[in-house]
C-alpha positions, 0 to 999 in steps of 0.5 A, spaced: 748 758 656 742 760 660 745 758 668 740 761 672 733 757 673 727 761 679 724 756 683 717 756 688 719 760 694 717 754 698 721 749 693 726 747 699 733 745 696 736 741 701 744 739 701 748 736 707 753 741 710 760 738 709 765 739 713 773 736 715 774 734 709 782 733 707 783 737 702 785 735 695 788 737 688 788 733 682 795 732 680 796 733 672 793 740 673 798 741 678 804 740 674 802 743 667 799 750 666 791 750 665 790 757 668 791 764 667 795 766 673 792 774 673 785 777 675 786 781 669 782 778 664 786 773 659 785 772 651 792 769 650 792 762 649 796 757 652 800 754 648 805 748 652 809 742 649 813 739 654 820 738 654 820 731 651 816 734 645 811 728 647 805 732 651 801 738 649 797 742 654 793 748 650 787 752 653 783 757 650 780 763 653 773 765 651 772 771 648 766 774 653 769 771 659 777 770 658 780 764 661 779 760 668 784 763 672 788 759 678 783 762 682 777 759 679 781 753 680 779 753 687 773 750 685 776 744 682 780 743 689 773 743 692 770 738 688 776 734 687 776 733 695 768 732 695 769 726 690 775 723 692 772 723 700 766 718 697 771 714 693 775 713 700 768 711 703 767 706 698 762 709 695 759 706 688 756 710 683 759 717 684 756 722 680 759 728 675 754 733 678 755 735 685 749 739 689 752 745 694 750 750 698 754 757 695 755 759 702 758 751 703 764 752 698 765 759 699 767 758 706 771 751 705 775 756 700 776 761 704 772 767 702 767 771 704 760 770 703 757 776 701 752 778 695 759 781 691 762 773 693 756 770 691 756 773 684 764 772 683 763 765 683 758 765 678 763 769 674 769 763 676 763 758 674 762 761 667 770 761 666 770 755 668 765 752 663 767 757 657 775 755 657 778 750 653 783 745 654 785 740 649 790 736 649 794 729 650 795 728 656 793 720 658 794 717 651 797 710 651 805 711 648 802 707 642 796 712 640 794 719 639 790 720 643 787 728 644 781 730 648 777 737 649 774 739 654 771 744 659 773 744 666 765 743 668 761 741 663 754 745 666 752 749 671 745 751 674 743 756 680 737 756 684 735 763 685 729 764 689 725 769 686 723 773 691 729 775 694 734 773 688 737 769 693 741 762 691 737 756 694 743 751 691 748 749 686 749 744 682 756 743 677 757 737 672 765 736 672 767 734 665 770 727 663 777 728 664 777 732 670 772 727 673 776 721 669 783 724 673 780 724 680 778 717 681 784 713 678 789 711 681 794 717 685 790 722 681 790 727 686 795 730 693 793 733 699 794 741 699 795 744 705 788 748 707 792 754 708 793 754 700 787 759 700 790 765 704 795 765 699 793 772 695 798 771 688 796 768 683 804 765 681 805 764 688 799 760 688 801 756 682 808 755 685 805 751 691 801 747 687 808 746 682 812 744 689 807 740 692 807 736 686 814 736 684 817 735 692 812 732 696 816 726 696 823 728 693 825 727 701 831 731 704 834 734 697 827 736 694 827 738 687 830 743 682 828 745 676 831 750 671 828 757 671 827 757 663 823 751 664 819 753 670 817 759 665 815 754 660 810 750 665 808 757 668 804 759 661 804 766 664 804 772 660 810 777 660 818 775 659 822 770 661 826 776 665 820 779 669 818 771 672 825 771 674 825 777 677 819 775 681 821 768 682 828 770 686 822 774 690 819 769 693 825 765 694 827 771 699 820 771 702 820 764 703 813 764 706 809 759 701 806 753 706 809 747 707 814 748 701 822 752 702 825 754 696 832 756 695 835 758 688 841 755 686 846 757 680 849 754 674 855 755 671 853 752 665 847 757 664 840 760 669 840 758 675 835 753 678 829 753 683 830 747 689 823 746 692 823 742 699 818 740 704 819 743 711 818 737 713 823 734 710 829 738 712 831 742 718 832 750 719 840 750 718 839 746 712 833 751 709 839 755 710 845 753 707 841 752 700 840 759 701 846 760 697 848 766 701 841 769 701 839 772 708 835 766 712 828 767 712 823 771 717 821 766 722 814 770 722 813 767 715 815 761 715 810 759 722 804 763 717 802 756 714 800 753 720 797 759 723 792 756 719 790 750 722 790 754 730 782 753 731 782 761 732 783 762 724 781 754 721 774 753 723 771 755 718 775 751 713 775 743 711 783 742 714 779 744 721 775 740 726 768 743 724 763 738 726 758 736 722 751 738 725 748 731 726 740 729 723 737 730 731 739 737 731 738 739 724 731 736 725 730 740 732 733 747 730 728 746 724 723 744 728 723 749 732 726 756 729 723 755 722 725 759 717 732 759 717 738 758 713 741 753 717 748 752 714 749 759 714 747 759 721 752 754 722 757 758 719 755 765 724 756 759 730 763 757 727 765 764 726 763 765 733 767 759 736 773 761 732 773 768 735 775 765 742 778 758 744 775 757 750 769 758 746 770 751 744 764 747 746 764 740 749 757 738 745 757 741 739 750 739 738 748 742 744 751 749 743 749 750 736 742 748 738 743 753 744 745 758 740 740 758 733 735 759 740 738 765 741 739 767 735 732 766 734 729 770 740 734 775 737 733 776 730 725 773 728 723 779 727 727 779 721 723 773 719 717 777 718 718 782 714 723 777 709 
């Protein structure tokens, strides 16, 4: 599984820089379990069969790299929302390989970009790859039909060989998840501030709202506890995850989502999931059942993630794209750097300070890869 392939270091490996991209998650992965939900490294199968007894859902972990976790997964969002931007622009012909600059996808993502991030996502990368899915999922109601797959088919790093830097990316979505991206309603928008979500139920939680609620209007969605277990595929018991639930229920802080437990008398209790949007303060806490009303601090935190000061260096905010004559000009005239990274400094730059936002995007980036330059070209010559 050789992954890695040196380059000339005068190869130069050019991706565009995306930016403004909405964000997308493919929705079967949404309501079903497919990943660990621990950063511990997991080889306990998945093994889910809905309630109907009419869709399975098994996943298996390889032995060296465990089992892609939902963290991994963030991966998947990114590619889910390069593809289905193409699909919306019309474009034919949309390929299983995407091409990317690391330092694209790690801030997209919301993570840092330093050497230990860089090799971390390798590691996501041969998750994603090493894991195995099997199941019925998109059988027609008259055949059986099972697929297995890995969520990635391939994956390659350019690695310069005198720095042992990366120079560009590549991964080959598989079949399916390429398949349930295009078709029709295959994915749902997620709000951006999904990625400073730092549990891995919560996460998962999220993305379970998001695709049970989005649309339920007012009265949301419930689902037993017992059965949200079942859909979780995490490890541990039944009494621990309702521990936890009941926890987050009283944090109540997961974007977008307000969640409010409510009891049965004819067994568990069930977990009601309703869009913010969709309801109004006083009812969020009414269907508290008694429990006392959320902090109004977490309940504003999801959109803090869109302020510009915190959301530029993310899709879900207004990042221009640096247009052809500006590339071309700063290339021109201060060669030798990585210009996306240098984007991503100006970016990180701007988000410090709001009146530190420009009129002319292009004129400032130029301005300051200039200073930048005059600063920092002494480090060219020793590179």
């Amino acid at each position: 599984m050789a992954q890695r392939q040196y380059i000339d270091p005068q190869f130069d490996l050019f991706v565009p820089y995306v930016s403004d991209l909405p964000l997308r998650d493919q929705r079967e992965t949404m309501e079903r379990p497919s990943f660990s939900l621990s950063k511990k490294k997991r080889l306990k199968p998945i093994e889910y069969t809905s309630p109907d007894g009419k869709l399975f859902v098994n996943v298996f972990p390889n032995q060296q790299f465990g089992m892609a976790t939902i963290w991994d997964a963030d991966v998947l969002i990114w590619a889910a929302s390069r593809l289905y931007e193409e699909k919306r622009k019309g474009k034919n012909d949309i390929s299983r390989t995407i091409h990317f600059q690391p330092f694209d996808l790690l801030k997209t993502i919301n993570r840092d970009t330093g050497g230990r991030e860089y090799r971390l996502l390798r590691d996501s990368l041969a998750r994603l790859q090493s894991t195995t899915i099997r199941t019925n999922i998109r059988a027609e109601k008259t055949k059986r039909k099972e697929r297995q797959f890995g969520w990635i088919e391939s994956w390659v790093d350019l690695v310069d060989e005198q720095t042992e830097t990366s120079r560009g990316m590549s991964i080959t979505l598989s079949d399916w998840f390429y398949e349930g991206v295009l078709m029709e309603g295959g994915v749902l928008a997620i709000d951006p501030a999904y990625f400073t979500i730092t549990g891995g139920r919560e996460r998962w939680l999220y993305r379970v709202a998001r695709k049970h609620a989005g649309g339920a209007g007012p009265d949301g969605f419930a689902i037993p506890l017992p059965t949200l277990f079942e859909k979780s595929g995490a490890e541990g018991t039944y009494r621990r995850f309702k521990f936890e639930i009941q926890a987050m229920v009283k944090r109540n802080d997961l974007p977008e989502v307000a969640l409010a437990i409510e009891d049965n008398d004819r067994g568990e209790p069930a977990l009601r999931m309703t869009r913010r949007e969709a309801i109004g303060a006083s009812q969020g806490q009414e269907r508290a059942g008694g429990a006392p009303p959320p902090r109004q601090k977490p309940q504003k935190a999801p959109r803090a993630a869109k302020k510009p000061a915190e959301a530029l260096p993310l899709f879900g905010a207004s990042t221009p794209n640096l247009d052809d004559d500006t590339i071309s000009r700063v290339r021109r005239d201060f060669p030798g750097w990585d210009i996306y990274a240098l984007k991503g400094e100006f970016d990180d730059w701007i988000a410090g300070k709001s009146e530190r936002r420009p009129e002319n995007y292009q004129a400032a980036f130029y301005g300051f890869a200039k200073q930048w330059h005059a600063k920092n070209k002494h480090q060219l010559r020793s590179s």
